[in-house]
C-alpha positions in Angstrom: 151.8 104.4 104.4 150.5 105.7 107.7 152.2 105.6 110.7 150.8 105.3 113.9 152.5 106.7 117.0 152.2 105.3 120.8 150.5 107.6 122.1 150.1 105.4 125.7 151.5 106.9 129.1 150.3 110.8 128.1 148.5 112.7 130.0 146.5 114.4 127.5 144.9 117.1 130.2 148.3 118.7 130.7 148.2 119.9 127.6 149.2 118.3 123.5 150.0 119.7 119.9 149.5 117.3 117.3 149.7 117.9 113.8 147.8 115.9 111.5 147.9 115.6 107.5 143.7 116.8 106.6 142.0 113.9 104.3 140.1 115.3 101.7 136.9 115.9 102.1 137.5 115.9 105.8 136.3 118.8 107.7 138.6 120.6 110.5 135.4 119.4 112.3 135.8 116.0 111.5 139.0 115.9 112.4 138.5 117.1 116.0 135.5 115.2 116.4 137.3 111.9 115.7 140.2 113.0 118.0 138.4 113.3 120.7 136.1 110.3 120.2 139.5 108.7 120.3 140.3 110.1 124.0 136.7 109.6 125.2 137.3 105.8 124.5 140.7 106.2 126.4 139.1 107.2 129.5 139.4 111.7 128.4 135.7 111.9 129.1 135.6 115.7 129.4 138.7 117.0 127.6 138.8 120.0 124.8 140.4 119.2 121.8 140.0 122.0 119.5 142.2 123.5 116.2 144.1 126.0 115.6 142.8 126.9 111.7 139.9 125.9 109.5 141.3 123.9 106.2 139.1 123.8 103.9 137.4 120.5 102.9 139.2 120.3 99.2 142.5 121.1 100.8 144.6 118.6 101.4 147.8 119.9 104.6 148.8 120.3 108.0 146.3 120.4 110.5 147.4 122.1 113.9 145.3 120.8 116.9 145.1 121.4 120.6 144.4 118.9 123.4 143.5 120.0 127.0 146.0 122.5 128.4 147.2 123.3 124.8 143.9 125.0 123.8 144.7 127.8 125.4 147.5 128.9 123.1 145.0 128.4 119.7 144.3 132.6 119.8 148.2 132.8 119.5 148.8 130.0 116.8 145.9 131.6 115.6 147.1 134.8 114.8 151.3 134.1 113.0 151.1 134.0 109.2 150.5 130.6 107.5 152.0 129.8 104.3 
């Protein structure tokens, strides 16, 4: 079942950590580039969205990503041990 949060009343530009569960066969790419589709259509016209890790397309997990502000920690998040 997925579950959708309320994600009305944030200001994503101060900065957001979302963690999403990868689809197979989606790409870490595809995954930012529908996120921030998402906040273009909200009004974010110019905001970074990035990741923080490449899964690959055949794995299924936890995807870390970084909206506005928050992009600027991905080199730390980046650089701790996954398991």
């Amino acid at each position: 079942m997925e579950q959708r949060l309320d994600l009305n009343g944030i200001d994503f530009t101060e900065g957001y950590v979302a963690v999403i569960d990868k689809p197979l066969r989606w790409t870490s790419a595809d995954v930012v580039r529908k996120i921030k589709f998402t906040l273009n259509k909200k009004g974010y016209k110019k905001i970074k969205v990035g990741h923080a890790g490449t899964l690959d397309p055949l794995a299924t997990g936890l995807l870390v990503i970084l909206v506005g502000r928050a992009t600027k920690v991905s080199q730390y998040l980046m650089s701790l041990d996954k398991v």
